[in-house]
C-alpha positions in Angstrom: 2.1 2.4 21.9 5.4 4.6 22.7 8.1 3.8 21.0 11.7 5.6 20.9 13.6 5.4 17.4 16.7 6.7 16.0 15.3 8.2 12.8 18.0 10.1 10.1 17.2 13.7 10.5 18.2 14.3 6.5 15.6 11.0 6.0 12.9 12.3 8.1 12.8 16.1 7.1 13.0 14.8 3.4 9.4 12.5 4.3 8.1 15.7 5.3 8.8 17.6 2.3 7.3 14.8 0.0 4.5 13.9 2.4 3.3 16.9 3.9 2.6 15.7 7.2 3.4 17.7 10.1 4.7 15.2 12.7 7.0 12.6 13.1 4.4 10.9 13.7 1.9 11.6 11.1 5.0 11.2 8.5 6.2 7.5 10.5 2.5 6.0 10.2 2.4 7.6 6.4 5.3 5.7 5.7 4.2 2.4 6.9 0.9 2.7 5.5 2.3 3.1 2.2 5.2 0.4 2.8 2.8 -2.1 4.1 0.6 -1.3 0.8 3.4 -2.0 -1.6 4.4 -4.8 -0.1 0.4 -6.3 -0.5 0.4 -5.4 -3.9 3.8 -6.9 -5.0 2.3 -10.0 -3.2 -0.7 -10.0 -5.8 1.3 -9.2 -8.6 3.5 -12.5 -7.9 0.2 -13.9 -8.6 0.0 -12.9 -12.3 0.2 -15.9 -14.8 -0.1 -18.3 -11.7 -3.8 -18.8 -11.5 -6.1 -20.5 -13.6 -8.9 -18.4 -15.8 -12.4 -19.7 -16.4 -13.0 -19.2 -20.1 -16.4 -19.4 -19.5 -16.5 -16.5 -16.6 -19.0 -13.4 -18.3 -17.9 -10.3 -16.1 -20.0 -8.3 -17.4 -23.1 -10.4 -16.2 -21.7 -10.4 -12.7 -21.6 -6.4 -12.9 -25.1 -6.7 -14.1 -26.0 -9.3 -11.2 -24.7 -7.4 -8.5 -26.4 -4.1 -9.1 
């Protein structure tokens, strides 16, 4: 999908630097990717102390079970 955006030249060349992607759209789709990703994984952490443990939960069988 073509899209036109107004990107800050200083912001975009500095994604390049740190990212080593060649394009601006390479370094764009990087930057979601990774944006997106955080995002997910704040969402998770908010998670911690919320749920309930099983006491009774052996991981270690389960590691065994699925081999």
């Amino acid at each position: 999908m073509a899209t036109n955006l107004a990107l800050d030249q200083d912001l975009l060349d500095h994604a390049f630097r740190v990212s080593g992607e060649p394009t601006k759209k390479a370094a764009v789709t990087r930057a979601l990717q990774e944006f997106i990703a955080r995002r997910e994984q704040r969402q998770v952490a908010e998670l911690f102390g919320k749920l309930e443990w099983d006491p009774g939960y052996d991981y270690k069988a389960e590691r065994e079970r699925q081999r």
